[in-house]
N, C-alpha and C positions, 0 to 999 in steps of 0.2 A: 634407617638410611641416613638419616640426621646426623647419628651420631659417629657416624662413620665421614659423614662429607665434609663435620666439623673436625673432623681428628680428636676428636675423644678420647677415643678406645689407644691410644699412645699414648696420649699423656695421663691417663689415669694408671695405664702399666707404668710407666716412669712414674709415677708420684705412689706407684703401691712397693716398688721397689726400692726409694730412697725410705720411704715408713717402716721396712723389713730395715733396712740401712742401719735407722736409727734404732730399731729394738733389739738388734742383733748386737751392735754395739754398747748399748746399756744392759747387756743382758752377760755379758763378755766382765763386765764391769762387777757386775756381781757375784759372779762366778769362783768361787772357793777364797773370797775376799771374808779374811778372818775380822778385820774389823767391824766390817755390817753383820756378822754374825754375831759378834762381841754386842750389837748396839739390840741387837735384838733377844737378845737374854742365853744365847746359845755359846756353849766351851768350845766347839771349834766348828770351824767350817765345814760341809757337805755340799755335794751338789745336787743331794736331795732339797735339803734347807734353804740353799740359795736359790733354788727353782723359785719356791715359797716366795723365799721374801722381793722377788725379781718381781712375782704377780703382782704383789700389794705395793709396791714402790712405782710399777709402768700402770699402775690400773686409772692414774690421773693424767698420765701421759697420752693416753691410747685413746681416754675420752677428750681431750684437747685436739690430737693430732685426728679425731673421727669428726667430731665438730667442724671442725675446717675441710675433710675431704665430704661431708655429706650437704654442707655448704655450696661446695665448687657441684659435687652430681646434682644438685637442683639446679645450679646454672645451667649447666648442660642441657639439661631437660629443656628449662625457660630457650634453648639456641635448637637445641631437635626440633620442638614446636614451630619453632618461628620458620627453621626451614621448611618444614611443611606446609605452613601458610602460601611461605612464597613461591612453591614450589608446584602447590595443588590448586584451584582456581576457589573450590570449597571449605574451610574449616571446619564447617559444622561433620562434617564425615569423622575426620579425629574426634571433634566433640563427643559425636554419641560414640565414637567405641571408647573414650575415656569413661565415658557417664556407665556403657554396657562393664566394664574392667570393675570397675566401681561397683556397683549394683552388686558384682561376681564376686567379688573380694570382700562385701563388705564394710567397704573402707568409709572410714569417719572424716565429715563430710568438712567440719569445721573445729580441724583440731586447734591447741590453744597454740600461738606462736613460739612459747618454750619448750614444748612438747616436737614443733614441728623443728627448731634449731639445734635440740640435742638430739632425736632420732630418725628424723625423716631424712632419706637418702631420694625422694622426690617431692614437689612440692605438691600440695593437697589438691584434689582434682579441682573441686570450685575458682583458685587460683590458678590453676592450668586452661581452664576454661576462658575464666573474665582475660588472662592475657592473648589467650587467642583469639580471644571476637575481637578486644583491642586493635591485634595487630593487623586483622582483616581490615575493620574499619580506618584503620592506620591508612594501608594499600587502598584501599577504593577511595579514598580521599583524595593521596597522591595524585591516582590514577585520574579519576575525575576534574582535578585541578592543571594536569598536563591539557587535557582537551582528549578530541578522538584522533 
């Protein structure tokens, strides 16, 4: 529900569809282009061979352009989170079904930070966690600071 009240779910359509934008376009670029054919040892162009070399020419592109959108989906996540804190009176409830997901998946509890910036499209539970209790303890602070 988060990530629906955040508008998410639009803007990662628009940003999945300018990333199509841009491949589609570099892809157009390679396309029966007798030079990059020439530079990669081939007598003339195909658009078998240009497929080819279209993979190995976007495969640095695509991890650039994935680094930066699995970047922005752990922000997301960090902003779902937060509106469930603010939204539900409990954190610990999202806690243990993050911790139950976890458990269920498997999931590695303390990946290394370069592991988590090249392929983690959320951030690792223990971090999802310590920012939750954060933000609770954040709000009862607020809250306690206001009076009754």
């Amino acid at each position: 529900i988060g990530h629906y009240k955040r508008k998410h779910i639009p803007k990662f359509t628009l940003l999945s569809i300018g990333a199509s934008a841009v491949m589609f376009y570099l892809l157009s670029l390679t396309l029966g282009n007798a030079e990059l054919a020439r530079a990669f040892g081939l007598e003339q162009a195909s658009v078998y061979a240009s497929i080819v070399i279209f993979g190995f020419l976007y495969a640095p592109v695509s991890r650039m352009l994935a680094i930066f959108t699995q970047a922005l989906s752990r922000r997301f996540e960090f902003e779902a989170d937060e509106f469930a804190v603010q939204t539900y009176a409990d954190p610990e409830v999202l806690v243990s079904a993050l911790k139950k997901l976890s458990a269920d998946n498997l999931s590695h509890l303390t990946p290394h930070p370069l592991k988590v910036l090249i392929d983690y499209s959320h951030p690792p539970i223990l971090t999802r966690i310590r920012a939750l209790r954060e933000k609770a303890a954040f709000k009862a602070t607020r809250q306690s600071a206001r009076g009754p």
